[in-house]
N, C-alpha and C positions, 0 to 999 in steps of 0.2 A: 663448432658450438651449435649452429645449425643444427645438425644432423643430430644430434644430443637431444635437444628439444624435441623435433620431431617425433625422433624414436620414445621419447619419454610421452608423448601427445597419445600415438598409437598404442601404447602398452594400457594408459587409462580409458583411451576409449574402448577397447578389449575389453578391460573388466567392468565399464559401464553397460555396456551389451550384454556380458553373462550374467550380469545382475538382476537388468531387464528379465533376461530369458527365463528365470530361474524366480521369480517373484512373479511372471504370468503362468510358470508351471504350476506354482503352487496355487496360484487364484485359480485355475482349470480342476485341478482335484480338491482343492475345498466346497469347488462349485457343485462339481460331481457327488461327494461325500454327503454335502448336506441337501443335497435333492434326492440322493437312494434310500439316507434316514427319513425324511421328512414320507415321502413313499411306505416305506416301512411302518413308519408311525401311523398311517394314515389304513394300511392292509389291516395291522391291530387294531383297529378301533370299528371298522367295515366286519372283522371278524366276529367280534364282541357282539356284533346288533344285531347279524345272522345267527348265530346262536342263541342268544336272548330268542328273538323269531321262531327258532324251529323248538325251542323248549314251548313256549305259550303255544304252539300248534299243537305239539304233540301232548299236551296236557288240557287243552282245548276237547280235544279228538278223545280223550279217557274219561271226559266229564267230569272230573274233581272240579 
């Protein structure tokens, strides 16, 4: 009977391990995910005000 328990002991601690493992996988690529959008959202909007920028120059530069 022993041995019954044990072995029942190991098998959940098993599946509490790959639980773990598999819920810090996914907080690593959430973290990932939303730091490469957050980036991207940030390249878009840096894009947007250089542009505005070189429009007002080069309309600057034609004297209208």
């Amino acid at each position: 009977m022993n041995r019954v328990h044990l072995l029942m002991y190991q098998l959940n601690h098993k599946k509490g391990n790959a639980l773990i493992t598999v819920l810090l996988i996914i907080t690593i690529f959430m973290i990932l995910f939303l730091s490469s959008t957050g980036q991207a959202s940030t390249n878009v909007k840096l894009k947007r005000v250089v542009e505005k920028s070189n429009q007002s120059t080069a309309i600057a530069e034609m004297g209208l």
